[in-house]
C-alpha positions in Angstrom: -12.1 -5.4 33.0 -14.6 -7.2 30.9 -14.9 -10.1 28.8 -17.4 -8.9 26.4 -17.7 -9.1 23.1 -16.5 -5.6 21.7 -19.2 -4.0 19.6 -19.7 -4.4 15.9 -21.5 -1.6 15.2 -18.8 0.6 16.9 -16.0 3.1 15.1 -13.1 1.4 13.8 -9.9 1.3 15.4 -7.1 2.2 13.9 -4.6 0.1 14.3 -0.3 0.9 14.6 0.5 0.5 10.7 -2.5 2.1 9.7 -4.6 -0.4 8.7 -8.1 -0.8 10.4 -7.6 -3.6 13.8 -9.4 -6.9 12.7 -12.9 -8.1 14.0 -14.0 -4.6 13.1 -17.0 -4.2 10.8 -16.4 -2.4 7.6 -18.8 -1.6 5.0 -17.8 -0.9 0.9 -18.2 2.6 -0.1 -21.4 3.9 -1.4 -22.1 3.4 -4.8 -21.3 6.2 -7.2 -23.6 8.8 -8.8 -22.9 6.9 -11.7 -24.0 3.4 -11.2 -26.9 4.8 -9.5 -27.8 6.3 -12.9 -27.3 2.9 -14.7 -30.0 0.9 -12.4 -32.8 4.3 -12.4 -32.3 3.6 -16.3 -32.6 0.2 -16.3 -35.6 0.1 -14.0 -37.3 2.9 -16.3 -36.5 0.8 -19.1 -38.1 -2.3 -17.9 -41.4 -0.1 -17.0 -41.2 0.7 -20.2 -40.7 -2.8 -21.7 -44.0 -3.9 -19.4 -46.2 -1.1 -20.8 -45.4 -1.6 -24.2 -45.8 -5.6 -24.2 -48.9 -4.7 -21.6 -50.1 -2.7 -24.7 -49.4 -5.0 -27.6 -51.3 -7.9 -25.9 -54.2 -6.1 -25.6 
């Protein structure tokens, strides 16, 4: 019918072993609850590290 480009953005299809039919997008899972944790730490620790060294400077 047409010779456009199928969309990116659209569902994947499914193809007959299962597998996902290639030229279709697929993003990585979202990251866990865990590593989440890990990088709100690590930014609160860095604050931290800038307000004390903010503070001993001073």
């Amino acid at each position: 019918m047409s010779d456009r480009e199928p969309d990116p953005a659209a569902a994947p299809v499914a193809s007959a072993d299962g597998g996902v039919a290639p030229g279709v997008r697929q993003y990585e899972p979202a990251p866990g609850v865990g590593r989440l944790l890990i990088w709100v730490l690590l930014f609160v620790l860095a604050a931290v590290a800038v307000v004390l060294g903010g503070v001993y400077f001073t």
